[in-house]
Biopython code that builds the backbone (N, CA, C, O; Angstrom):
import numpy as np
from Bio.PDB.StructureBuilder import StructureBuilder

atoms = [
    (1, "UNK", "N", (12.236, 16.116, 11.398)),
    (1, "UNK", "CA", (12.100, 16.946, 10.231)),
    (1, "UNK", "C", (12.535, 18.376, 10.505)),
    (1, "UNK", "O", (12.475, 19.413, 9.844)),
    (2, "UNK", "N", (12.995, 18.068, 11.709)),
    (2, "UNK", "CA", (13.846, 19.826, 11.933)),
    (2, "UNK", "C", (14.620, 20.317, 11.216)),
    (2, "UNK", "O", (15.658, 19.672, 11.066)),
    (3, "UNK", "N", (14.495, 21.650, 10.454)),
    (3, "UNK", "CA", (15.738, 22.529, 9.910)),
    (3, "UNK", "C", (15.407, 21.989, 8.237)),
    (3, "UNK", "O", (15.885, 22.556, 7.256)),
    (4, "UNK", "N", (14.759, 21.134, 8.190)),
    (4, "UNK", "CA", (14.727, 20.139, 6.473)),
    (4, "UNK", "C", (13.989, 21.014, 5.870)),
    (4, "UNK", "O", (13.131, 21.738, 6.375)),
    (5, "UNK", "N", (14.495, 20.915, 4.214)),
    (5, "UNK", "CA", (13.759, 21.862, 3.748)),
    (5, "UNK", "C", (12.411, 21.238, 2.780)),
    (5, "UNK", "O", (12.627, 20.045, 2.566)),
    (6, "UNK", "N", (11.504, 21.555, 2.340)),
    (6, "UNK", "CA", (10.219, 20.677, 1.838)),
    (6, "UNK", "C", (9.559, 21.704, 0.824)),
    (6, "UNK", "O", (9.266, 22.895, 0.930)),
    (7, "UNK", "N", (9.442, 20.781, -0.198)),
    (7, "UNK", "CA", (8.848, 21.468, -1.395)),
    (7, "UNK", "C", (7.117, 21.054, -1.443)),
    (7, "UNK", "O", (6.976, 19.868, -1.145)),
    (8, "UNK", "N", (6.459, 21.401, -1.594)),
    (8, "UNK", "CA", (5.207, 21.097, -2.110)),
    (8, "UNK", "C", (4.689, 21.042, -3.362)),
    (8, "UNK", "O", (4.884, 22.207, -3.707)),
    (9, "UNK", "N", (4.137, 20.483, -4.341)),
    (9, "UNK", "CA", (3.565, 20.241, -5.452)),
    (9, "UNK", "C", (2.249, 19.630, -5.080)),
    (9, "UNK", "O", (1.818, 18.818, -4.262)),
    (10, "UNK", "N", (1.676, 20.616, -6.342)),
    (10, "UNK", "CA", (-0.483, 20.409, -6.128)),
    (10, "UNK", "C", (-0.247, 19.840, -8.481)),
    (10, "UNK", "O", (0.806, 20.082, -9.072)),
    (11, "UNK", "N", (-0.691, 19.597, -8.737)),
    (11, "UNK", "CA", (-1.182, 19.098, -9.894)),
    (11, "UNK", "C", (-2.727, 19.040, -10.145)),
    (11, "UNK", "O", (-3.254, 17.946, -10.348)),
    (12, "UNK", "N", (-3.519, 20.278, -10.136)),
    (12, "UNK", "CA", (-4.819, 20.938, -10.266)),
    (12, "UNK", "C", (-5.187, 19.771, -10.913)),
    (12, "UNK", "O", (-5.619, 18.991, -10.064)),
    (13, "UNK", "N", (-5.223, 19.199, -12.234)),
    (13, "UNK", "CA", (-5.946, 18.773, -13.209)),
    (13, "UNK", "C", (-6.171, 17.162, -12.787)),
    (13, "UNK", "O", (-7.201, 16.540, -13.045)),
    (14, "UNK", "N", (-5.057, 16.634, -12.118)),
    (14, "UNK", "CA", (-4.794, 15.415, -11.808)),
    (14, "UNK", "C", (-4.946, 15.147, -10.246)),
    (14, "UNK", "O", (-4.844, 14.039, -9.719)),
    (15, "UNK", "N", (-5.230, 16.456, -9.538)),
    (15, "UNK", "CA", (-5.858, 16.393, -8.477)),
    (15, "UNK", "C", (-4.355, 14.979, -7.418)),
    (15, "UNK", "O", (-4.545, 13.939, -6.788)),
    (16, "UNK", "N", (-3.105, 15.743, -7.752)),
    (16, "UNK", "CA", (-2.804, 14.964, -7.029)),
    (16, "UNK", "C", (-1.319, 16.009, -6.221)),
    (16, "UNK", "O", (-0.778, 16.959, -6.787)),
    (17, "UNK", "N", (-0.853, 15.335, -4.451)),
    (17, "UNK", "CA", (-0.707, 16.535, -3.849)),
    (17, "UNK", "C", (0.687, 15.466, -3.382)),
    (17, "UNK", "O", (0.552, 14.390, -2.801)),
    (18, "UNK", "N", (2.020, 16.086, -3.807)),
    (18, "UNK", "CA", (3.152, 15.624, -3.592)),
    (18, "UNK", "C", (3.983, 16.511, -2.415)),
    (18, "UNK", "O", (4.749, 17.359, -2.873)),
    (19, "UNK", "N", (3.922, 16.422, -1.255)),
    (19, "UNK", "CA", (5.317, 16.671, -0.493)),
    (19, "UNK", "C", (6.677, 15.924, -0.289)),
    (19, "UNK", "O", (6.755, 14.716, -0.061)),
    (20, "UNK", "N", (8.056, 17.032, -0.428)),
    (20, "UNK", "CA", (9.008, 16.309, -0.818)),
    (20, "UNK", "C", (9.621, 16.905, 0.164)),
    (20, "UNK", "O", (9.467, 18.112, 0.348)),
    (21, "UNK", "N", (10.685, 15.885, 1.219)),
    (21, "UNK", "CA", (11.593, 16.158, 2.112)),
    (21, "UNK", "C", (12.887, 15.698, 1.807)),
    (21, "UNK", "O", (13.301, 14.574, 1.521)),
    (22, "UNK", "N", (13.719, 17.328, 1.981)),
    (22, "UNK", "CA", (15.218, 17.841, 1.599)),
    (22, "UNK", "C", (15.333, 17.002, 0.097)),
    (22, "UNK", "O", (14.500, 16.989, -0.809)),
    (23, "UNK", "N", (16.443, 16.424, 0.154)),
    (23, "UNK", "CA", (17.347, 16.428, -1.531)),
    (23, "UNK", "C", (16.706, 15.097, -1.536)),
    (23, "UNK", "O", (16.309, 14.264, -0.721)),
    (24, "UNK", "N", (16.800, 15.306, -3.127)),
    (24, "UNK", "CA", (16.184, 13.455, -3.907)),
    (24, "UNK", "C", (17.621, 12.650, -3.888)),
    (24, "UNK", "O", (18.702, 13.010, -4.355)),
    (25, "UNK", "N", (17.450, 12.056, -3.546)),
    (25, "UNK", "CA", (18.509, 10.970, -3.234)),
    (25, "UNK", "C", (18.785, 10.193, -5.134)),
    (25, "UNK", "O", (17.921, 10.165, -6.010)),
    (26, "UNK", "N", (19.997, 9.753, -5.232)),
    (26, "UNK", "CA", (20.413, 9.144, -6.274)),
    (26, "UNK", "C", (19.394, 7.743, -6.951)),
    (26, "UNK", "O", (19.097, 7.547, -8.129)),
    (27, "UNK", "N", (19.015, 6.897, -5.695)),
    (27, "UNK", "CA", (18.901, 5.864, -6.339)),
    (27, "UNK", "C", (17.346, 5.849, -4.923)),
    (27, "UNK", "O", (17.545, 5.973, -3.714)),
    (28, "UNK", "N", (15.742, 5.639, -5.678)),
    (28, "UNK", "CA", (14.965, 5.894, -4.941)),
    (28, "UNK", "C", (13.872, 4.852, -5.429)),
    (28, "UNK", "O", (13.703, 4.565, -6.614)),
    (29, "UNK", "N", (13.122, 4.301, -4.328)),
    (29, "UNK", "CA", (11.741, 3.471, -4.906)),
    (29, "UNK", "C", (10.533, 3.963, -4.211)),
    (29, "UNK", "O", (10.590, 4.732, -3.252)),
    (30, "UNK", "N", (9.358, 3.466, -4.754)),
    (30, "UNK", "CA", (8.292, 4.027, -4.159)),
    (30, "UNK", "C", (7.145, 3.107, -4.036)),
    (30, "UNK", "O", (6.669, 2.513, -5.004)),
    (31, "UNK", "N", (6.654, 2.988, -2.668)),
    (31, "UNK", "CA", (5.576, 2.018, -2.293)),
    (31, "UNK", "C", (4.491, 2.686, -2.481)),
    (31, "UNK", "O", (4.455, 3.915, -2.553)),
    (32, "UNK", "N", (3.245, 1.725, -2.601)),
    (32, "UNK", "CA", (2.025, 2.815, -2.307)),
    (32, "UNK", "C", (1.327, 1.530, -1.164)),
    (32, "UNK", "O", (1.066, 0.327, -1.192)),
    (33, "UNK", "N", (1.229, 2.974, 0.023)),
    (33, "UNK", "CA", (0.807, 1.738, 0.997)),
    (33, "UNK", "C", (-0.524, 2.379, 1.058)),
    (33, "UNK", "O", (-0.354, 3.174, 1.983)),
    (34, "UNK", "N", (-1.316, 2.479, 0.796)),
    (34, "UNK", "CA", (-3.052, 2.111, 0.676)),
    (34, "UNK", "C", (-3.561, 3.167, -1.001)),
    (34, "UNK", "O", (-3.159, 4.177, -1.579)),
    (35, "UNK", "N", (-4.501, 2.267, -1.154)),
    (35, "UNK", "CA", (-4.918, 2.775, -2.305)),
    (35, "UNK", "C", (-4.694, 4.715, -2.748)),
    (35, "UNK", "O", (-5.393, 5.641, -2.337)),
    (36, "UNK", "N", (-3.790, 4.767, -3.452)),
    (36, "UNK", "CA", (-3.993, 6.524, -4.105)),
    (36, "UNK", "C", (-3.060, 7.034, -3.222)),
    (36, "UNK", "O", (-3.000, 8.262, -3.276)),
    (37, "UNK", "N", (-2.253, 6.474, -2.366)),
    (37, "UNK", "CA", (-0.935, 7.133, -1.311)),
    (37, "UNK", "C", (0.225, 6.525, -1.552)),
    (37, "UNK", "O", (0.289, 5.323, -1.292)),
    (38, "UNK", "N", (1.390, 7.204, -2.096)),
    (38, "UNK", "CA", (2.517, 6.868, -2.458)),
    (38, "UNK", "C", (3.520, 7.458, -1.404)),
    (38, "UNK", "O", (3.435, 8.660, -1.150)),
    (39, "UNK", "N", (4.444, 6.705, -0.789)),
    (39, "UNK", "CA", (5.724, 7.179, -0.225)),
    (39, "UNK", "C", (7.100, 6.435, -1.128)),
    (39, "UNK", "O", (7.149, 5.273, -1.531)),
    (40, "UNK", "N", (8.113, 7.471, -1.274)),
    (40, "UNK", "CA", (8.779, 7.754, -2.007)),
    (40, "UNK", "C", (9.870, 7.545, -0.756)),
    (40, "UNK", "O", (9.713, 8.157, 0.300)),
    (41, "UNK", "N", (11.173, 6.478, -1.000)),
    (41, "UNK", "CA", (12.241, 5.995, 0.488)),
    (41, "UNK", "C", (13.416, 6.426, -0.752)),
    (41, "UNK", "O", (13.383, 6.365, -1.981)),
    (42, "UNK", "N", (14.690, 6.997, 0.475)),
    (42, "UNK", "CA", (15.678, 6.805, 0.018)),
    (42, "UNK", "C", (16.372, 4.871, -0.496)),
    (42, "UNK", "O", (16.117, 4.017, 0.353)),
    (43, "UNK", "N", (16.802, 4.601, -1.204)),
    (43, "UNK", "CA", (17.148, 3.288, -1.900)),
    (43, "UNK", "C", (18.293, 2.583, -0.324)),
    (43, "UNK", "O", (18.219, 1.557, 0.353)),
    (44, "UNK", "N", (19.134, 3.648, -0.317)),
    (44, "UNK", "CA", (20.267, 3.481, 0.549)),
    (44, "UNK", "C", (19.734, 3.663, 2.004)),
    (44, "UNK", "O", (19.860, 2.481, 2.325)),
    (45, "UNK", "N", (19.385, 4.077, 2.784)),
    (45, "UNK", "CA", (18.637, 4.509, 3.804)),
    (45, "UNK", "C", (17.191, 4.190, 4.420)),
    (45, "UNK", "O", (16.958, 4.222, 5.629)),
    (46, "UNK", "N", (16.182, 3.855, 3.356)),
    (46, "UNK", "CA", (15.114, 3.828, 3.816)),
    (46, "UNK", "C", (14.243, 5.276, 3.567)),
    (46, "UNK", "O", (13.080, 5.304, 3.162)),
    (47, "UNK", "N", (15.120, 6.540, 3.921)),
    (47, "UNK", "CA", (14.241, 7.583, 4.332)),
    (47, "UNK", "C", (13.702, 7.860, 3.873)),
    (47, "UNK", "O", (13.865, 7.661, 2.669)),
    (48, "UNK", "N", (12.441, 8.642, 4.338)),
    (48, "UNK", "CA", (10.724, 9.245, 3.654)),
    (48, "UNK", "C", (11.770, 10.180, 2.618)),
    (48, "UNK", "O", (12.659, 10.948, 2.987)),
    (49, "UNK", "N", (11.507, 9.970, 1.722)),
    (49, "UNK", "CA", (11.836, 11.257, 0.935)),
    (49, "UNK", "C", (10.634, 12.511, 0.240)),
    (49, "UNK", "O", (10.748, 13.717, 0.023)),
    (50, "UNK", "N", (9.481, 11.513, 0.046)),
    (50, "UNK", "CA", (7.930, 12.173, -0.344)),
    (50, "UNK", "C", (7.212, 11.183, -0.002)),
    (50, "UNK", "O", (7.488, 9.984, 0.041)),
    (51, "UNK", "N", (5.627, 12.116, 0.407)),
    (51, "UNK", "CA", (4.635, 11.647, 0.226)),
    (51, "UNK", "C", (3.743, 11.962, -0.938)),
    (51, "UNK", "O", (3.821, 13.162, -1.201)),
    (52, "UNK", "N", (2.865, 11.269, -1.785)),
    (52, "UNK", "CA", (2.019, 11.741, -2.854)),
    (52, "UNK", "C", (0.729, 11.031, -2.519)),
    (52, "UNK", "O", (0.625, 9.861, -2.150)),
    (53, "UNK", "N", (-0.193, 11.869, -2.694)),
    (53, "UNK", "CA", (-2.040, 11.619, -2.510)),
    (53, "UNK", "C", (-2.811, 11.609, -3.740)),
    (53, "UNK", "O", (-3.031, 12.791, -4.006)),
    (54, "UNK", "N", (-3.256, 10.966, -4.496)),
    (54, "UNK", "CA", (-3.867, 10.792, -5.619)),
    (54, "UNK", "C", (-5.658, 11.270, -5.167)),
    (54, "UNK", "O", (-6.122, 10.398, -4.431)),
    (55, "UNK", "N", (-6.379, 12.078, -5.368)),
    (55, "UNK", "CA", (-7.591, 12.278, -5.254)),
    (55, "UNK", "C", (-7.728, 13.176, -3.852)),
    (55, "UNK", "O", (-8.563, 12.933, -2.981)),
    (56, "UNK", "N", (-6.839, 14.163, -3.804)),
    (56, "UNK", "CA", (-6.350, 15.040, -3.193)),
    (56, "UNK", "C", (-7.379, 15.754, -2.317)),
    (56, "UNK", "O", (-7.534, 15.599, -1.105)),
    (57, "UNK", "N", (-7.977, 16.471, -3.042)),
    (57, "UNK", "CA", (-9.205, 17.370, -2.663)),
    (57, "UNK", "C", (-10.231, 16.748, -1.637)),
    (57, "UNK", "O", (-10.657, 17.354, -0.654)),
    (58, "UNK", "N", (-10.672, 15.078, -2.100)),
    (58, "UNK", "CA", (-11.872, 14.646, -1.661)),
    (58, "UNK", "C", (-11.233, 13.714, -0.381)),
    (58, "UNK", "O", (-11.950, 13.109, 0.416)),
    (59, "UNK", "N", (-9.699, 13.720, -0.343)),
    (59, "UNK", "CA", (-9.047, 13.011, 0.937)),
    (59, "UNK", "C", (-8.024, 14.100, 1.775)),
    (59, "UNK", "O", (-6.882, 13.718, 2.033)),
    (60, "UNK", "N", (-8.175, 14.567, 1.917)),
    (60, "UNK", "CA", (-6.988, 16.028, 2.578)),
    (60, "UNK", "C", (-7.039, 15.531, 3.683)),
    (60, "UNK", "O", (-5.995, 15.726, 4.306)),
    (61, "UNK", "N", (-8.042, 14.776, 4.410)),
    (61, "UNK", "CA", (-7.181, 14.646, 5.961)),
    (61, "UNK", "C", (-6.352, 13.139, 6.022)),
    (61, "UNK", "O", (-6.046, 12.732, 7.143)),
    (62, "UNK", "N", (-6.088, 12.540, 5.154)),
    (62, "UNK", "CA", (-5.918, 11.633, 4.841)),
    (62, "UNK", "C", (-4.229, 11.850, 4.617)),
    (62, "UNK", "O", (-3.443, 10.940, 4.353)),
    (63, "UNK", "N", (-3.915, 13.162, 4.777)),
    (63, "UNK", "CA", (-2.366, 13.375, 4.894)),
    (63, "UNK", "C", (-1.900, 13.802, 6.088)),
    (63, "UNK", "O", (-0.710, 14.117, 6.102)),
    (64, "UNK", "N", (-2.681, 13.927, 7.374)),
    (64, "UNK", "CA", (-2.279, 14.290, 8.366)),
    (64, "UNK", "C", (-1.859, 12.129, 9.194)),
    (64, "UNK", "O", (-0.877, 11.594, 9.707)),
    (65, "UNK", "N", (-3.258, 11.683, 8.843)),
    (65, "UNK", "CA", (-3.215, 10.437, 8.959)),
    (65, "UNK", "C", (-2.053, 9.665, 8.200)),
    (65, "UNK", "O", (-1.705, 8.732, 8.924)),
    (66, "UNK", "N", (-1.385, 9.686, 7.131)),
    (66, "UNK", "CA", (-0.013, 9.366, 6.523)),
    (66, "UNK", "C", (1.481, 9.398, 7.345)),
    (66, "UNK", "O", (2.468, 8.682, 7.514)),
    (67, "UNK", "N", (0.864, 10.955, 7.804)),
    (67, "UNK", "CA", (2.176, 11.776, 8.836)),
    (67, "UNK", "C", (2.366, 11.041, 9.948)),
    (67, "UNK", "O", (3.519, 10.781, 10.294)),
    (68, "UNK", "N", (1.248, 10.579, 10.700)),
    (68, "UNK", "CA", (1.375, 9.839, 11.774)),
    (68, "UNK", "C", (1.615, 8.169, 11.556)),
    (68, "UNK", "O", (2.275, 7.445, 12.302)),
    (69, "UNK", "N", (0.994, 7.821, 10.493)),
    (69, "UNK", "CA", (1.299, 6.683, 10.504)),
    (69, "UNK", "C", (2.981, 6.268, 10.028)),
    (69, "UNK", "O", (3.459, 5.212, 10.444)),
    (70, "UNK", "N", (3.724, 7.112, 9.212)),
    (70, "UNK", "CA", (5.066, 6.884, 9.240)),
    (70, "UNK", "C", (5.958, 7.916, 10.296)),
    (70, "UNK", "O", (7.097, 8.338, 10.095)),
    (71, "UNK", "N", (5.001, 8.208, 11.579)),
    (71, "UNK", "CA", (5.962, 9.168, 12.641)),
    (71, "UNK", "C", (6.623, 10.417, 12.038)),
    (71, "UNK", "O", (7.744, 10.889, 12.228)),
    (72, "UNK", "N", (5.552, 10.839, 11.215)),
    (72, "UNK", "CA", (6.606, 12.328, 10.931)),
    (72, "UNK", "C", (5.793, 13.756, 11.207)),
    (72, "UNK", "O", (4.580, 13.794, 11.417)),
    (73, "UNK", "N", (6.515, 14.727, 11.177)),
    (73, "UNK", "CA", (5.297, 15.962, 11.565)),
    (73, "UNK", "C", (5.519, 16.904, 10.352)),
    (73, "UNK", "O", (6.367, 16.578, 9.522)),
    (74, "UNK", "N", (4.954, 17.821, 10.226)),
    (74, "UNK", "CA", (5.079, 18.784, 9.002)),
    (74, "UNK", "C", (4.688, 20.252, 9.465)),
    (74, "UNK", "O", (3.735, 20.329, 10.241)),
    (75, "UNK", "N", (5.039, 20.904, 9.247)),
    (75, "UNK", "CA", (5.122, 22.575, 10.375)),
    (75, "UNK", "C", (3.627, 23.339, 9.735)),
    (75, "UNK", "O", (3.210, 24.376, 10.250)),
    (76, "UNK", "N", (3.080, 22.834, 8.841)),
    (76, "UNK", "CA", (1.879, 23.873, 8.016)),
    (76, "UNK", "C", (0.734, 22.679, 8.436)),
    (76, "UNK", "O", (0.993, 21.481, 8.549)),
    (77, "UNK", "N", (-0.446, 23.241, 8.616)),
    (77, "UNK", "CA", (-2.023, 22.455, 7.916)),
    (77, "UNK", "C", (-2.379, 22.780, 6.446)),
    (77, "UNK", "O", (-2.132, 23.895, 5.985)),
    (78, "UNK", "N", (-2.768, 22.125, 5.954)),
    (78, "UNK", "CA", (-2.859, 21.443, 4.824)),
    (78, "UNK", "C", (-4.560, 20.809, 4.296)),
    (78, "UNK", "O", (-5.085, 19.713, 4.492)),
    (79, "UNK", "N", (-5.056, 22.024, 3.586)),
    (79, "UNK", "CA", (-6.332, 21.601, 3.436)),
    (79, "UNK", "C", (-6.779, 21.765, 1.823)),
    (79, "UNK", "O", (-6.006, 22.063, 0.912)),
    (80, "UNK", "N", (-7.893, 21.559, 1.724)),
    (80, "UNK", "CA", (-8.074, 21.354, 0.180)),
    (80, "UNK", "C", (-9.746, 22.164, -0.194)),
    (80, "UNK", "O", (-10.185, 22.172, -1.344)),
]
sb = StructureBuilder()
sb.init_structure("model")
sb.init_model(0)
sb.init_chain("A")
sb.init_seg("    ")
for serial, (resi, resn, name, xyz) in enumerate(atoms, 1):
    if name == "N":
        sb.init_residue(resn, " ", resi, " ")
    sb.init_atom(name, np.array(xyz, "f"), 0.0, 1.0, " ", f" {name:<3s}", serial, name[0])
structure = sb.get_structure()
């Protein structure tokens, strides 16, 4: 994730917490691999393109645990 650039989105009301790595790719699908956690793959590639956390606030470490489980790192902590 060196040099990549990453947007963050919080959605207060809906309590839900989207990180997005570099450009959205053309053609994209999205798994949710455990309840309220969505990863977002390039179509062509595979690659992480986002992660999204549904119930944000009451799971925040629950995105450090995401990071590791698909091998990626993220340069900030991240709390709620």
């Amino acid at each position: 994730m060196e040099n990549q650039t990453y947007d963050i989105y919080y959605d207060e009301e809906g309590d839900f917490l989207e990180i997005t790595f570099g450009l959205s790719p053309e053609n994209e699908y999205t798994e949710e691999i455990e309840n309220g956690v969505f990863i977002t793959k390039d179509e062509e590639t595979h690659e992480i393109k986002s992660i999204g956390i549904l119930g944000f606030k009451k799971r925040s470490r629950i995105l450090k645990e995401v990071l590791q489980k698909v091998n990626m790192r993220f340069p900030l902590e991240i709390d709620a």
